[in-house]
C-alpha positions in Angstrom: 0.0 0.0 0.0 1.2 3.2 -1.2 1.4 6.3 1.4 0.5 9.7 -0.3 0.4 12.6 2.0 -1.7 16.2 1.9 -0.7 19.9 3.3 -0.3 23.0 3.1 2.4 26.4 3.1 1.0 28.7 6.0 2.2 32.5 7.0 2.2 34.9 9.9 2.4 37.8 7.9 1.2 40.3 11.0 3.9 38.5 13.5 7.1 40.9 11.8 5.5 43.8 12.6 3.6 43.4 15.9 4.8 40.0 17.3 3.8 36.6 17.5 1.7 37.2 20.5 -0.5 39.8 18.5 -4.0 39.3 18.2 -3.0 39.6 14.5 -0.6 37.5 14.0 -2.3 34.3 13.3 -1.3 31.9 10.8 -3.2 32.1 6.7 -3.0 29.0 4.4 -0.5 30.1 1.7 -0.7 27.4 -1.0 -1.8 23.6 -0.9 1.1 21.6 -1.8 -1.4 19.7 -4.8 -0.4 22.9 -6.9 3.3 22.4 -6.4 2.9 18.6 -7.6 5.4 17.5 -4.6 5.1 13.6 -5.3 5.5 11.0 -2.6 9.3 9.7 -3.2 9.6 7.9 -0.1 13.3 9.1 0.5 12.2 12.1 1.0 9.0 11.7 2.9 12.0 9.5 5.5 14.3 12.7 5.2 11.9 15.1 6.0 9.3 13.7 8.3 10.7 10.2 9.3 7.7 8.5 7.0 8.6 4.8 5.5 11.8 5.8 7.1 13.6 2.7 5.7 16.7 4.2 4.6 18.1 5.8 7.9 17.0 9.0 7.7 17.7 11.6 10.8 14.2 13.2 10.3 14.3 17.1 10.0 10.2 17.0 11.7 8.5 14.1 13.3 4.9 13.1 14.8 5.2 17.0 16.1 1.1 16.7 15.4 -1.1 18.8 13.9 -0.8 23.0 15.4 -3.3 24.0 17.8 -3.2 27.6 15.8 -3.5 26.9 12.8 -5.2 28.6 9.9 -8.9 28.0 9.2 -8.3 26.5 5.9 -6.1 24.5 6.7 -7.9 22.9 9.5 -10.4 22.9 7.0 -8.5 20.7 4.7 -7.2 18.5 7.1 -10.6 17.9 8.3 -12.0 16.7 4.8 -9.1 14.1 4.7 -10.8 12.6 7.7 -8.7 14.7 10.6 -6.8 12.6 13.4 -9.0 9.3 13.0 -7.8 8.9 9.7 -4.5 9.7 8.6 -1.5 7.9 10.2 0.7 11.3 11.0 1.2 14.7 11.1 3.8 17.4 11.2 4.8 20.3 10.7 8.7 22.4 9.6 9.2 25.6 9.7 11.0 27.5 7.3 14.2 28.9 9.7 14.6 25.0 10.6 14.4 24.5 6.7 17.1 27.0 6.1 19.3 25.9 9.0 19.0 22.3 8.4 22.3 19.9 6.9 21.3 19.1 3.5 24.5 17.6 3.1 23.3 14.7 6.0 23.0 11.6 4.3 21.1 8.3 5.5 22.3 5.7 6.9 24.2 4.2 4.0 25.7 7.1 3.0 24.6 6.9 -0.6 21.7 9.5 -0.2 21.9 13.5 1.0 18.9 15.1 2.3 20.0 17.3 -0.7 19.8 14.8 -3.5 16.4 13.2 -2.0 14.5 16.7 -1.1 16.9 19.6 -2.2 15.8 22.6 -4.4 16.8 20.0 -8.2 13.9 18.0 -6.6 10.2 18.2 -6.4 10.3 19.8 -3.4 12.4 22.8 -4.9 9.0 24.5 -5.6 7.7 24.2 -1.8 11.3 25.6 -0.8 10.9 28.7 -3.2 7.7 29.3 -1.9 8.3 29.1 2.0 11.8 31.4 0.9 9.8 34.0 -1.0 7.5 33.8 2.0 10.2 34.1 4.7 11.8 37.0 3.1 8.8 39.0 2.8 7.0 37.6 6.7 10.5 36.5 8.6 11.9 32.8 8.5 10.0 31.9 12.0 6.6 33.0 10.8 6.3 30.2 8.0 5.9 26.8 8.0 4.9 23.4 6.3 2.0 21.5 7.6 1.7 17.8 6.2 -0.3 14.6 7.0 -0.1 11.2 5.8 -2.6 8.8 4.5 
């Protein structure tokens, strides 16, 4: 059985300016990752979130659950896949872990980078130049990826 996976790109665009504690500065649904045709490449599903995790991954975000603040639609989205009872994870990264992380890291056999599995050349280079347009325009720590599997 294959696992596919659904999510979303969210912002803070009020936190810059008046903090994250502002009754403003709540997260929006950016883009759905359907529109940036991600794929599920298992690699990097086990790079990124620890998911099918067969190759010996260090995951960058795992099982940190769905956020308690997060955006309307997105909630909304998550909901239509069935919410908590029926999808088998959920996580979230944020975009200043993202840009921090070791993309040089490789599994456990050495044969695979987080870079060559999930890097910008990949599918996931769309999703990264989103979240980076993003970051520069709302600060690093007021984006994130949200994802669930199925």
């Amino acid at each position: 059985m294959s696992t596919d996976f659904g999510g979303m790109i969210e912002c803070r665009p009020g936190a810059r300016l008046r903090g994250p504690d502002d009754e403003d500065a709540v997260w929006h649904a950016a883009i759905d990752l359907f529109l940036l045709d991600v794929g599920n490449a298992y690699d990097a599903l086990a790079c990124l979130f620890g998911i099918r995790n067969s190759f010996g991954f260090r995951p960058l975000s795992e099982g940190r659950g769905f956020p308690e603040d997060a955006s309307e639609e997105l909630s909304s989205q998550f909901a239509s896949y069935g919410g908590p009872a029926d999808v088998h994870g959920t996580t979230w990264l944020g975009w200043a872990e993202l840009d921090s992380a070791d993309w040089r890291e490789t599994d456990s056999s050495g044969t695979r980078s987080r870079e060559s599995v999930a890097g910008d050349d990949t599918h996931w280079g769309p999703v990264w130049a989103v979240m980076r347009t993003l970051s520069a325009l709302h600060g690093a720590e007021n984006v994130r990826l949200v994802v669930w599997f199925h």
